[in-house]
Every structure is written in structure tokens, then in C-alpha cells.
C-alpha positions in Angstrom: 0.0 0.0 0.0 1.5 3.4 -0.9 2.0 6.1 1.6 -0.5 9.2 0.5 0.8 11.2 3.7 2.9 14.3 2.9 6.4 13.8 3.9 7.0 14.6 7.5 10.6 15.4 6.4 11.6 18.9 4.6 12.8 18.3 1.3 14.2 19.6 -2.3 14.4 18.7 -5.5 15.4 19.8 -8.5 12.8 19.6 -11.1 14.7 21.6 -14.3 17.8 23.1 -14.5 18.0 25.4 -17.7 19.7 28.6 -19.8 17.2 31.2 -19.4 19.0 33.5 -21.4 22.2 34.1 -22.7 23.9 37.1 -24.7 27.4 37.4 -26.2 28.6 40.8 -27.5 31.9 40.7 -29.2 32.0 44.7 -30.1 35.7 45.2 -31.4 36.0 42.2 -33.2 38.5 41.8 -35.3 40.7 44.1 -33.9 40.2 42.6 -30.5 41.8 39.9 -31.4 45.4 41.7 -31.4 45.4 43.5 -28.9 48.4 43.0 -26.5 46.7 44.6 -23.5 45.5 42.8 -20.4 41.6 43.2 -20.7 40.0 44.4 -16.9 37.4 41.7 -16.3 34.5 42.9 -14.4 32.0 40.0 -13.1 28.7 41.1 -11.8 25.9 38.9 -10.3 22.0 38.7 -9.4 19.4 36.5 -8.6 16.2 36.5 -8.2 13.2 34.1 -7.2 9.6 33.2 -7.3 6.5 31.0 -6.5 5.6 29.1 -9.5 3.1 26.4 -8.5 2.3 25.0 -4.9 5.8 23.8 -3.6 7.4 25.0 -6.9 9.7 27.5 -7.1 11.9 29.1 -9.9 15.7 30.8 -9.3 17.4 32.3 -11.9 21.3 33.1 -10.8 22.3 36.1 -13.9 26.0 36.7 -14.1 27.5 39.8 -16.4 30.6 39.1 -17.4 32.4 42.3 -19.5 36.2 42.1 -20.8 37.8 45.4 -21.5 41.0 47.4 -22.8 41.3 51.1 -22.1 38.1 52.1 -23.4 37.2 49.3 -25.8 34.7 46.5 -24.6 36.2 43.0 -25.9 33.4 40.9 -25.0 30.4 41.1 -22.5 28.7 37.8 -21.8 25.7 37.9 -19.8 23.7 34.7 -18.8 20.5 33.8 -17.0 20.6 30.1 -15.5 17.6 29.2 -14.0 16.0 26.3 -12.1 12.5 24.6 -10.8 12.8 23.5 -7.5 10.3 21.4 -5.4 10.1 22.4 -1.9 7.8 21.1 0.4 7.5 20.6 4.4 9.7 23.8 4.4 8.4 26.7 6.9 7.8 29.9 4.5 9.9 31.7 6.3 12.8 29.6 5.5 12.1 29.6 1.3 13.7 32.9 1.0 17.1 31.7 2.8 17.1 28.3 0.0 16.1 30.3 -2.9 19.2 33.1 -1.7 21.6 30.5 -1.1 20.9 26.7 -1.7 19.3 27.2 -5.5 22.0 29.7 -7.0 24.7 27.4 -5.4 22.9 24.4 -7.2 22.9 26.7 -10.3 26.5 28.1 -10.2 28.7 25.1 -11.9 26.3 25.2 -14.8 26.3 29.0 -15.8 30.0 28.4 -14.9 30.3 26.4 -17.9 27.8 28.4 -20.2 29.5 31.6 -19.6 33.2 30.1 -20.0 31.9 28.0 -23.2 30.3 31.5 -24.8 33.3 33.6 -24.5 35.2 30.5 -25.9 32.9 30.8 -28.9 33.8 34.3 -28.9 37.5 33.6 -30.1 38.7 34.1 -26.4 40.3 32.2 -23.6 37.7 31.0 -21.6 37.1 32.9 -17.8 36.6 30.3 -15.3 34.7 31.7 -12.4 36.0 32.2 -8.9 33.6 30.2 -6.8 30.8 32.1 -4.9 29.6 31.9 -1.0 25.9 33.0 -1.6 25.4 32.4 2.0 27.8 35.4 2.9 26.3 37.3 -0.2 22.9 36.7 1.3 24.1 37.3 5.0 25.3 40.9 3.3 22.3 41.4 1.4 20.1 41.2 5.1 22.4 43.5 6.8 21.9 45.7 4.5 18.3 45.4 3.8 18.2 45.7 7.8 19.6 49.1 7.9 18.6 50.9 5.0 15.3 51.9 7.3 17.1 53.1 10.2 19.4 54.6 8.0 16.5 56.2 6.0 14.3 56.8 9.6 17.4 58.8 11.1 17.5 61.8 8.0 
């Protein structure tokens, strides 16, 4: 007989894991390809989540990444991974901390790959990303949430 109880046990899976989107820009092409300069790499990161169903929940993790010399853009990659997660016997006040931290840690190896494979593409050595602690950018992100009203109450 199969067990029609809800699990008594918290739990997540992951139901999809996909590119939601992805953009290459390769401006100065040609001529970025001689260039003897070391490019500035700049890396910038967001993520954002929602309810999608009952216990279903999307993340997408967006990373920006921009190469560039003196005032020429080499290449700017920016992709949008995203997953569906299942998440059920979780207390709502809990979902926020997994979608912040657990889902774009989940997510992180694969835009990883995307974003080093599209500026391969591009005609340049791939950038492999540093990895991230989302629980410290999350951590940040709260301390910061929790004072911009006392900062805002005090003017």
C-alpha cells in the first residue's frame, strides 16, 4: 500500500535546471583579437526568485561578465541560469534563505560552464569563475536590507 501522507521530512528537488538566457557581445571584433593589452574583467551577479506552482519555485542566478582594454569592450557575456525547484514541508519563512543561497549554489557550476563556453565561442580564452559563498552574499544582502530603514528613519 502506498503512503499518501505528505512527507513529514523537509525536502528539495530539482525539477529543471536550464539557460534562461544568454547574450554574447563581441564589439571590437576583429581588432580585438590583437590586442596586446591585459583586458579588466569585471564580473557582476544577481538572482532573483519566485512561486511558480504549490511547492514550486523558480531561481534564476544572472552573471555579467564584461572584458575590456582602455576604453574598448572586448566581449560582454551575460547569462540567465535558472531552475525549478520542489520544496515542500519547508516553513515559509525559511524559502527565502534556500532560494538566496541553496538554489544559486545548485545553479553556479552550470552558468559556470555556459558563460566560459560563450566567450570560448567568442575567439577568447575561456574565464573560469571564482567560486561564490551565496550564504555570505545573502548574509550581506540582510544586513543591509536591515539598515537601510534606520538609516532612512534617522534623516
Amino acid at each position: 500500500m502506498a503512503d499518501t501522507q505528505a512527507p513529514s521530512t523537509p525536502s528539495l528537488s530539482i525539477e529543471k535546471i536550464y539557460v534562461k538566457d544568454l547574450s554574447l557581445e563581441n564589439p571590437s571584433a576583429p581588432q580585438s583579437f590583437t590586442t596586446t593589452d591585459a583586458p579588466q574583467v569585471e564580473v557582476g551577479l544577481r538572482t532573483r526568485g519566485e512561486q511558480i506552482d504549490e511547492n514550486v519555485y523558480e531561481c534564476v542566478l544572472t552573471i555579467t561578465v564584461t572584458a575590456k582594454t582602455a576604453d574598448k569592450t572586448l566581449f560582454l557575456v551575460e547569462a540567465a541560469q535558472a531552475g525549478i525547484f520542489r520544496i515542500v514541508g519547508v516553513p515559509l519563512a525559511e524559502i527565502q534563505p534556500l532560494m538566496g543561497v541553496h538554489c544559486p549554489t545548485v545553479l553556479f557550476p552550470y552558468i559556470r560552464e555556459t558563460i566560459a563556453d560563450a566567450i570560448t565561442r567568442a575567439g577568447f580564452p575561456p574565464v573560469h569563475l571564482d567560486p561564490i559563498n551565496f550564504e555570505a552574499l545573502y548574509q550581506q544582502q540582510i544586513a543591509s536590507m536591515q539598515q537601510a530603514p534606520a538609516v532612512s528613519a534617522t534623516n
